[in-house]
C-alpha positions in Angstrom: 137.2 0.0 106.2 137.0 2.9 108.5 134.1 3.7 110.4 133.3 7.6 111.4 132.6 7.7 115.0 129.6 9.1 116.4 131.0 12.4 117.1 132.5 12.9 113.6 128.7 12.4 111.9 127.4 14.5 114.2 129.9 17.5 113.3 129.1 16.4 109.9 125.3 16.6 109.8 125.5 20.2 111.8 128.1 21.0 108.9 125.2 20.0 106.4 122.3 21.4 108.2 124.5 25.3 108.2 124.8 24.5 104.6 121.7 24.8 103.7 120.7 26.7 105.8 122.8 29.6 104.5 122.0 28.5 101.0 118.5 29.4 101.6 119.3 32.5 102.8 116.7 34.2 105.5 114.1 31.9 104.2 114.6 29.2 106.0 114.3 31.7 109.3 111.5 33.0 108.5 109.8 29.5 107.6 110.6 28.8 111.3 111.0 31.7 113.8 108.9 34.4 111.7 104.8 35.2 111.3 102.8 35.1 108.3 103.4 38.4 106.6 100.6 40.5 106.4 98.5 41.2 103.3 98.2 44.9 101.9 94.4 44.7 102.8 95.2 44.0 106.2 98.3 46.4 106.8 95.8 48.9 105.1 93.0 48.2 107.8 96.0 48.5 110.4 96.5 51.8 109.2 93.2 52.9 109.0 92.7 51.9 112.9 95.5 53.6 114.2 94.5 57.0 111.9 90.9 57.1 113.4 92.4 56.8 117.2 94.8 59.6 116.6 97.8 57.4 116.4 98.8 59.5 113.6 102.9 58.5 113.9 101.8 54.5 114.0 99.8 55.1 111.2 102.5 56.7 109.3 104.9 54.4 110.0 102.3 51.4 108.2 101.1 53.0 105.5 104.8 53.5 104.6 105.0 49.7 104.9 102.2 49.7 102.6 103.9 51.4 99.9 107.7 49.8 100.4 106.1 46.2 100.5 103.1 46.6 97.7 104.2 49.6 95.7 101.7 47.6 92.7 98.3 47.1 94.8 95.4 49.6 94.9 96.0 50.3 98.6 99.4 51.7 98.0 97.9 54.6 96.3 95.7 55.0 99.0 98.2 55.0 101.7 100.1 58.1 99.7 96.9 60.0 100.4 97.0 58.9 104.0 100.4 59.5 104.7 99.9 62.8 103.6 96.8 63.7 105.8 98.8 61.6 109.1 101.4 64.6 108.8 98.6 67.1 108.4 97.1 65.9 111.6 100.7 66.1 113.6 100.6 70.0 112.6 104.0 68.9 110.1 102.8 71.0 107.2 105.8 71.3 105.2 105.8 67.5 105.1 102.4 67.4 104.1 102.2 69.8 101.7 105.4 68.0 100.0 103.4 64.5 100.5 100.1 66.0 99.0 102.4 68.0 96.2 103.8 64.4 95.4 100.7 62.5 94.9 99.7 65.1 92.7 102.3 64.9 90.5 102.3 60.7 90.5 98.2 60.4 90.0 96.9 63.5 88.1 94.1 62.3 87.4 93.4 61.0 90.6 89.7 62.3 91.8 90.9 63.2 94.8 93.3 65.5 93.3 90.4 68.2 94.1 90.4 67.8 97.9 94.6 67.4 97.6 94.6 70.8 96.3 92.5 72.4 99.0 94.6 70.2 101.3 97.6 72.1 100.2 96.3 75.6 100.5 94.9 74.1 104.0 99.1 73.5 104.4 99.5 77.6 104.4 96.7 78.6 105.6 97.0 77.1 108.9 100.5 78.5 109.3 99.3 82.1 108.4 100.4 84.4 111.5 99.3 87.6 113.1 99.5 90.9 110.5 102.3 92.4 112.0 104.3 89.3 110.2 105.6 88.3 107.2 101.9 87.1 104.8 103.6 84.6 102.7 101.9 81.2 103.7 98.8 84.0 103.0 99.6 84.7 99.5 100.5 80.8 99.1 97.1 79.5 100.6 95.4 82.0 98.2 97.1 80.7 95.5 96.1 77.2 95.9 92.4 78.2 96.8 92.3 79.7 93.8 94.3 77.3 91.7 91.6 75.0 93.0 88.6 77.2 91.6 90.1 77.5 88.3 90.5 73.9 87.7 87.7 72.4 89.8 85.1 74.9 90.3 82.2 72.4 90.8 84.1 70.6 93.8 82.9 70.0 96.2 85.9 72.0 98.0 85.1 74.9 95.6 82.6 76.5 98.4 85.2 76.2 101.2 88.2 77.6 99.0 86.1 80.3 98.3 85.6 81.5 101.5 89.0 80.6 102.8 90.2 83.1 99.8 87.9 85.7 101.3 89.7 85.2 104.9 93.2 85.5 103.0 92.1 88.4 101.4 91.3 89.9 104.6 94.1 89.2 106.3 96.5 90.7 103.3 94.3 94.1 103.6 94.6 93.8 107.2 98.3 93.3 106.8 98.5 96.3 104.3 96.6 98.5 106.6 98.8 97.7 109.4 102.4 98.5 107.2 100.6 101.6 106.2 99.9 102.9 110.3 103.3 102.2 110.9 104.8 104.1 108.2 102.0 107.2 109.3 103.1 107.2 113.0 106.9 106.9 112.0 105.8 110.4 110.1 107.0 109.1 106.4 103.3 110.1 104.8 104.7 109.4 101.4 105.1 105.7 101.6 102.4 105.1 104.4 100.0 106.8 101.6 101.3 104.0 98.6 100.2 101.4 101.0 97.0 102.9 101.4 97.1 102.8 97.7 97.6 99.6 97.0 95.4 98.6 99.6 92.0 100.9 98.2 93.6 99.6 94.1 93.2 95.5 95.4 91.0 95.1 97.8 87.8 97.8 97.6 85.3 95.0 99.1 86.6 94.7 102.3 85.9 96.6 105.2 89.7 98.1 105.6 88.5 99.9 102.6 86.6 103.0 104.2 89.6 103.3 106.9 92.2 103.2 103.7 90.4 106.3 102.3 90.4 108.5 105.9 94.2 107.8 106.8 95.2 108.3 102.6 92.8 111.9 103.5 95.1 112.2 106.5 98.5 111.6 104.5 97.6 114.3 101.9 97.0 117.0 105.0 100.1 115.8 106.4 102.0 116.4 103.2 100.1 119.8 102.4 101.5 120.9 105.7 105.3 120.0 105.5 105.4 121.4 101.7 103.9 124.5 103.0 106.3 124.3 106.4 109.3 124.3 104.2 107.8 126.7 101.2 107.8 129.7 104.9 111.0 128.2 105.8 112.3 129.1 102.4 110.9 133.1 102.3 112.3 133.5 105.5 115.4 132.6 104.6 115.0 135.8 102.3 114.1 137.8 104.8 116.9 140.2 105.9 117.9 139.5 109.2 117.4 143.2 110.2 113.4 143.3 109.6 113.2 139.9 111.8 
């Protein structure tokens, strides 16, 4: 009978112990080197914490924990919505409007779908830029704002969207009234008088209206003129150049 020597059941346990340890996969790791993991309630009240002292980025980053670890519990829909209002707060609109846009789409009928929609016009709105620029995020904030209205007018949003339409419809006459000065100093009264126009035609409540009407006066004295500049050009033209 042979007997194993010390050193050849000692290799022989390790062997066994790497076994099953490998068999178990990470378990067996975490069952000795690794904390309790944490519940979605308290990852959730993690989140919360960092959100209220400004740590927007921490706060991100464990909400997003939230929803990888617990996609099924009630604070995963929760930490959507917070995810989306942590990018607000860093000034990363595009994000947050796509982050707001997605929980919409996923919970419908949601009741905070109300302040979600205001949230997204809030996503233009705060990128709107001085007139002399391009009024798209404008238009876009408007749209939600009234999108809002339409679908939600007793919100409690629906007074703020209201007058946050009214500041967007400002700033488009504003905008209109500046396109239509530029196109009056640059002399081309035909096309500075269609902005004036469309300005008077779609928004008559504002107070760029009564300016509108005065430089639209101007433009039509300013055409007058040149047709009656080029009607004596013409008959002079006619004029022998004796009697000159």
């Amino acid at each position: 009978m042979i007997i194993p020597k010390p050193f050849d059941i000692a290799r022989w346990l390790l062997m066994g112990t790497l076994l099953v340890f490998f068999l178990n996969g990470c378990a067996l790791w975490n069952w000795f080197f690794e904390k309790e993991e944490k519940t979605p309630a308290q990852l959730w009240t993690e989140g919360m914490e960092d959100f209220k002292k400004g740590k927007y980025e921490d706060a991100t980053e464990i909400f997003q924990q939230v929803k990888d670890r617990y996609p099924y519990s009630k604070f995963a829909v929760e930490a959507e919505l917070k995810m989306a209002d942590a990018y607000f707060r860093r000034d990363l609109y595009l994000e947050a409007f796509d982050a707001y846009g997605e929980f919409e789409r996923l919970h419908p009928k949601n009741p905070n779908i109300p302040y979600v929609i205001y949230q997204k016009g809030m996503c233009h709105f705060n990128q709107i830029s001085t007139i002399d620029r391009d009024q798209t995020h404008t238009l876009k904030a408007k749209d939600e704002f009234e999108r809002l209205l339409r679908r939600y007018r007793r919100s409690e949003y629906a007074g703020m969207a209201r007058r946050k339409i009214r500041q967007c419809y400002i700033k488009l006459a504003e905008y209109e009234l500046y396109v239509g000065n530029y196109y009056y100093k640059m002399k081309k009264y035909r096309t500075a008088m269609e902005r004036y126009l469309y300005l008077i035609e779609h928004y008559p409540d504002l107070g760029q209206y009564h300016v509108a009407l005065e430089r639209l006066r101007k433009c039509k004295e300013k055409l007058a003129q040149e047709k009656l500049v080029k009607k004596e050009s013409w008959w002079r033209k006619l004029i022998p150049s004796f009697l000159k």
